[in-house]
N, C-alpha and C positions, 0 to 999 in steps of 0.2 A: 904515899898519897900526900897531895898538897895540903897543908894544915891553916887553917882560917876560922875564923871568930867572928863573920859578917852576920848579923841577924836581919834574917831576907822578910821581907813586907807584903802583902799586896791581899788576894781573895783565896778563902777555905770553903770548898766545898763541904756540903753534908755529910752524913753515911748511905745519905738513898740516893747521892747524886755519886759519889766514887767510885764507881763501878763501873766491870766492863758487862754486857749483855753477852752471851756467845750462842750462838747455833751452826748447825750443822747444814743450812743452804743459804743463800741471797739474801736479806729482808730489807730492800730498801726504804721500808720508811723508817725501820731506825738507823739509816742513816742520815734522814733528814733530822731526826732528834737530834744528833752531832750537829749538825748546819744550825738547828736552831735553838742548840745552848739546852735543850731538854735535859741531855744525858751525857754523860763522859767521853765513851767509848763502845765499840763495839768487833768481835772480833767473828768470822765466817772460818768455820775450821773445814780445810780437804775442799774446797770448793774450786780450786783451778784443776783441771782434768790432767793427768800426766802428761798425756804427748803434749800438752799447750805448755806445761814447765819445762821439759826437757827441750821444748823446740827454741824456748823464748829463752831460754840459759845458756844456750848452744848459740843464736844469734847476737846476743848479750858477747860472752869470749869472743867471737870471732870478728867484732866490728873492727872495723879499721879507724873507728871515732870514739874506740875506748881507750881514756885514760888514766893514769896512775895518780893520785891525789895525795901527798905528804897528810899522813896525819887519818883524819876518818870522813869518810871513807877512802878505800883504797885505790878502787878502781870504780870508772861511772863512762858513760854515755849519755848525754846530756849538757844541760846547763845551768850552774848556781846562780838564781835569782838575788843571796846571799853576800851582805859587805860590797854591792858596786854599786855602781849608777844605773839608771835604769837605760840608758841607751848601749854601754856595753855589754847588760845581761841579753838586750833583744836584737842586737848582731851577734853574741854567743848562740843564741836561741837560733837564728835564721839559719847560719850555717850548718850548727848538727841536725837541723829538723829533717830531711831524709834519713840521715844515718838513725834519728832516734823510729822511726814510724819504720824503718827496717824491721827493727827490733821486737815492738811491738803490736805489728802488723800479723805477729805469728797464727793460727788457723787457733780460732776457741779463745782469741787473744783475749787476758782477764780486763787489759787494759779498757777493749772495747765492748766487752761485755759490763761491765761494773759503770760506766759511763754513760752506757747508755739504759742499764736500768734506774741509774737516779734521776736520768733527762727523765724520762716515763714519769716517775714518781711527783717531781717538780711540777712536773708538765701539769696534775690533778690540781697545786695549788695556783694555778699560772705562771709557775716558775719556770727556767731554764739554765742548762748547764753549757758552758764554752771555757773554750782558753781565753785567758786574758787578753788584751788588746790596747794598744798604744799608737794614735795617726796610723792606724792601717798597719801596722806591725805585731806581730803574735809572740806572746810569752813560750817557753818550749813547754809540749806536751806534754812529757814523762821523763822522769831521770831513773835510769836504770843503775844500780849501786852494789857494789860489793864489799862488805866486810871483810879484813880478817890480822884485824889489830889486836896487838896484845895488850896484857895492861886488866885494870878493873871495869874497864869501857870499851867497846868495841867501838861507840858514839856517846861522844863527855856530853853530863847533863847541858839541856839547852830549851828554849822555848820557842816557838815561831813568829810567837806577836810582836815583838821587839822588831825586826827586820822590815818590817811594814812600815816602819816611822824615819826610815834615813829622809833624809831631806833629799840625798842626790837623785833621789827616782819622785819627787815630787812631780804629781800631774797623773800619776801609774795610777791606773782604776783599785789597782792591788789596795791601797792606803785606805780604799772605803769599805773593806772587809774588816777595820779596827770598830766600826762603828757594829758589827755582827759579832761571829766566831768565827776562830782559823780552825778547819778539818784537817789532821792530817791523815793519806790516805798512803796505805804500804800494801804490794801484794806478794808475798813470797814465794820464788819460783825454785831456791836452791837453799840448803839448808843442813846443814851437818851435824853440828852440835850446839850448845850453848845460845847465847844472843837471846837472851830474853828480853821483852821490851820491860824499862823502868820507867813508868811515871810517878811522880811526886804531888802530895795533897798543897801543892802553892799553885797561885798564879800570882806571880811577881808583879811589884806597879812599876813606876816610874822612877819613885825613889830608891828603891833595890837596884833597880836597873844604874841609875849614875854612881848609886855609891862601887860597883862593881865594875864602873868605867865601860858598862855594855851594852850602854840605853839603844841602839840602832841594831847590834847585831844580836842578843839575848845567847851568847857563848862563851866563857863555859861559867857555869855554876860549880862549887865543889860539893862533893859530896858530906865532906861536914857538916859544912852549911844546911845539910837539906836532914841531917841527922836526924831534926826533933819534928819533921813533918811523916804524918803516916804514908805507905810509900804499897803500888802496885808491882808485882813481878810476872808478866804471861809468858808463861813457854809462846814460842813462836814454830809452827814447825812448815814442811814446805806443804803450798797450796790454801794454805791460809791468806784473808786476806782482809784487814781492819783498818777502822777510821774511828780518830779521837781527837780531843780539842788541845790542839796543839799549844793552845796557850799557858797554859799547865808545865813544869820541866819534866822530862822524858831525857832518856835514854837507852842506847843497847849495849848489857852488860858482856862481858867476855865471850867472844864464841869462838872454836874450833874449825877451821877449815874457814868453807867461803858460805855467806849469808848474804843472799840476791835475792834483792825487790825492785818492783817499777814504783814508783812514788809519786807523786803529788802535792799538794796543800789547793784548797779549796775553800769558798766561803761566798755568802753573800754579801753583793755592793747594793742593793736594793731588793726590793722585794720581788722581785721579778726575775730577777738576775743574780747567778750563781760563778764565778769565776776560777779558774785553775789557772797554777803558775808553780815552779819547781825552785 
């Protein structure tokens, strides 16, 4: 394990805000708590129906726009919003966009169930949920992902708010969901062993951020580092499907075999307006 001595800065949560909620069906309005900084996290356990994980796991393998990723994850369908400019994340985005709505087009799909129960929920406060958008061009839908890295991380500690701030995607509607919270949203279709998600009690500022040389991309934090902050561990298992405020460091610790989600990040650019992007 990499050894480090950086003393990381930024916001601690309480003890009635560090937590995750969990039940055992839907509840979207605590997923609006996530959207609106109420609450941490939240996780829905056994709520994608079998044949909709076997089918969407099965068209996940079999794409012919899945690729192998150095590093974590290993294999995806999709496209990383992630380290570019924002004009070649949304020609990354254009061309897999059939291959990805292949995928999660599957009958019961969580993708479109879960999406369109939080449009619903939004919809009561005059809100709305869409994919991002740039001059008539769309962020990709969903990144379909695989795990099966060894090591103490399956995915090295990281935060999402960071990524919102590269200058190269200057103008990306994405940049005004720093003025809100980042949701991140994972739905488990495949699941073997291990991989549990780690989130950590920081949210990193900006000074952590340079002294770590990461202020744009928020990748990797070590775990040293993150020693003397109190620290979540969820079993993950398949058909679960949860959203937390990404801005916080998170990670998936070691898993066994392969660990498939459809994924997202989500957030409000105004009060009306809810945004997705991958």
């Amino acid at each position: 394990m990499q050894q480090s001595t950086t003393r990381l800065s930024g916001q601690q949560a309480d003890p009635e805000f560090f937590r995750f909620e969990e039940r055992g069906e839907l509840d979207y309005e605590l997923v609006l708590d996530v959207l609106h900084g109420r609450r941490l996290g939240v996780i829905f356990r056994d709520v994608i129906p079998p044949a909709a994980r076997k089918d969407l796991t099965e068209r996940f393998w079999a794409s012919p726009a899945r690729h192998h990723r150095e590093g974590e994850p290993s294999h995806y369908v999709g496209a990383y919003h992630w380290n570019k400019d924002v004009d070649t994340y949304l020609d990354e985005s254009a061309a897999v966009a059939e291959h990805v709505q292949q995928v999660i087009d599957a009958p019961d799909s969580p993708w479109h169930v879960f999406r369109q129960g939080v449009n619903e929920a939004l919809g009561q406060e005059g809100a709305s949920l869409r994919v991002a958008q740039m001059n008539g061009r769309s962020a990709c839908a969903a990144l379909i992902r695989a795990w099966d890295k060894e090591g103490d991380f399956s995915l090295d500690p990281h935060e999402d708010e960071a990524q919102c701030k590269d200058p190269r995607q200057h103008g990306f509607e994405v940049q005004r969901v720093l003025d809100h919270q980042i949701c991140a949203v994972n739905m488990c279709t495949e699941h073997t062993a291990g991989g549990r998600l780690v989130i950590w009690n920081i949210r990193p500022d900006d000074a952590t951020r340079r002294s770590l040389g990461i202020e744009q991309t928020g990748l990797p934090y070590q775990a040293a580092d993150l020693a003397d902050f109190e620290e979540l561990r969820l079993d993950i298992r398949e058909g679960d499907v949860y959203a937390f405020n990404g801005a916080f460091v998170h990670a998936v610790d070691a898993n066994a075999g392969n660990r498939t989600t459809v994924s997202f990040i989500m957030g409000f650019t105004d009060p009306r307006t809810v945004v997705s992007w991958t």
